[in-house]
N, C-alpha and C positions, 0 to 999 in steps of 0.2 A: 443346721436344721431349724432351728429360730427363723433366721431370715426368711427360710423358703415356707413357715410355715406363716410368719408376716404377710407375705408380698402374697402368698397364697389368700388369705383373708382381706386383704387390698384390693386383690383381684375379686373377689367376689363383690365388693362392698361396691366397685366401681361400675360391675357388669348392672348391679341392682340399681345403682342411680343411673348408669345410662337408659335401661329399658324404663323405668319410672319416670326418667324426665319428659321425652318424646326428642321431638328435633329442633323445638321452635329451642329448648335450650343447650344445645348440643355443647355449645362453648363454653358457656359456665359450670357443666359440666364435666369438660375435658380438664379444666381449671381447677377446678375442685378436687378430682381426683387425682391431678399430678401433685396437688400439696400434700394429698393424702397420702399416697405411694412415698415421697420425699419425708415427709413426717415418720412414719413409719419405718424407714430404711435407716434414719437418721438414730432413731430410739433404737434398733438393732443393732447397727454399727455400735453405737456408743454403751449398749450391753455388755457387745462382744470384746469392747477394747477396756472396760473396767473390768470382766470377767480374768482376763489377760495379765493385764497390770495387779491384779489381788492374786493371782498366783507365783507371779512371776518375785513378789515383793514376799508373801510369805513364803517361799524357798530360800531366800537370799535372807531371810529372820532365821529361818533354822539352821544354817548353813555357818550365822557368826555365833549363835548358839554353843554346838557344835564346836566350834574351832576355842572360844573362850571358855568352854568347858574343860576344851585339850591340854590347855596352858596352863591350866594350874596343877596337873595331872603330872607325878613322875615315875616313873618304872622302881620296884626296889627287885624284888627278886621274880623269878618261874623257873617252872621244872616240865619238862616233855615226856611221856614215853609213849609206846606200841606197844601193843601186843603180837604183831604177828599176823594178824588177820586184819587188818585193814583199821582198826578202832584206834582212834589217839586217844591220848591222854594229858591234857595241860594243863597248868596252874600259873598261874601272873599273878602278881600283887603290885598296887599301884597306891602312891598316896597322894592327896589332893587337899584342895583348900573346904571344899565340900566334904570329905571325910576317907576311908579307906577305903577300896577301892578291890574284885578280885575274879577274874578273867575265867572261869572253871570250862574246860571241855570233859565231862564224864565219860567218851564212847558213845552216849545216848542226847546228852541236853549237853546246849551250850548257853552259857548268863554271865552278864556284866554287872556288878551290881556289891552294895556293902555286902562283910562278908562276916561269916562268924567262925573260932578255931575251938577245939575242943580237945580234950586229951582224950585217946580211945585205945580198948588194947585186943591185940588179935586172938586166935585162939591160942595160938603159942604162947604168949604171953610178950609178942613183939606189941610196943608201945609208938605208936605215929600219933599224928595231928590229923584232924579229920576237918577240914572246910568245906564250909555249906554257905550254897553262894542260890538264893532263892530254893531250888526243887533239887540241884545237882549238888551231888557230895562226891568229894577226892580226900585219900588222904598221903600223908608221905611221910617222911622218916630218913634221918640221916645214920647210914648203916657202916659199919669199917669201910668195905671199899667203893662206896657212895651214895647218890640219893636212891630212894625207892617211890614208887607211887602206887598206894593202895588202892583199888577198884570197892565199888559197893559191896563186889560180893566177896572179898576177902585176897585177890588175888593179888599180886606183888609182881611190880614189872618194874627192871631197873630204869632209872633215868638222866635224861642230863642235865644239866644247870645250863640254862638259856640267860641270855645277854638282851639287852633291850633290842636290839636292832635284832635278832634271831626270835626274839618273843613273838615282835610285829609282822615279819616273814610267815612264821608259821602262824598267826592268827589270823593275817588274810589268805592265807590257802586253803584252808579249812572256812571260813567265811566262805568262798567261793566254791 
């Protein structure tokens, strides 16, 4: 779009000096405007090929970003459920050189991000951990015959104990 809006103003600028010169300078004029068109195309191109190289170099900064962030990052524990109607439920915990680290899918919000644990008790007087990981809270609770994951609004849905490699499956499905 650049270019054509260049060569469009080149075009003009050329039409203006041919009809203003007359004919006795036709030449020095056709001269003049091909340095001009060349000048022009040349400051376009080399726009279009910095514009190119400054993207193509800040992807490839985010990208090791990213990856050296990864590394320092280990999986410790997660917990999965359902409810039945389509809503998951995950929790990941991860510890890093940057600090702790904690995966939350609530049904509603999903966030990566430090995280904070709280002791909470239900109305029965069942006692979980409640995690709040920016806006999203989960909570869970190890019961006789397993884990549980508490929802916001008090509901209890059994769970399972995820493995790194089952954490990551299920967090890019839900990702996507």
């Amino acid at each position: 779009m650049k270019k054509l809006l260049v060569l469009a103003m080149v075009g003009v600028m050329s039409m203006f000096a041919l009809t203003a010169c007359g004919q006795n300078n036709a030449a020095a004029t056709d001269a003049a405007t091909a340095a001009a068109v060349d000048t022009a195309v040349d400051a376009a191109v080399d726009e279009a090929v910095d514009e190119a190289v400054g993207e193509a170099v800040a992807e490839e900064v985010a990208e090791e970003v990213v990856a050296d962030a990864a590394e320092g990052i280990t999986y410790v524990d997660g917990y999965y459920a359902n409810d039945g109607n389509g809503n998951d439920f995950m929790i990941a915990f991860y510890e890093g050189d940057a600090g702790d680290l904690a995966y939350v899918n609530d049904g509603t919000n999903e966030v990566v991000a430090e995280y904070t644990v709280e002791n909470a008790t239900m109305d029965d007087g069942t006692e979980f951990l409640l995690v709040t990981v920016g806006n999203a809270e989960l909570g869970y609770f190890q019961g006789e015959d397993g884990v549980y994951i508490v929802d916001n609004e008090g509901n209890i849905y059994a769970a399972g104990t995820l493995s790194e490699e089952e954490a990551d499956t299920l967090y890019q499905a839900v990702v996507q």
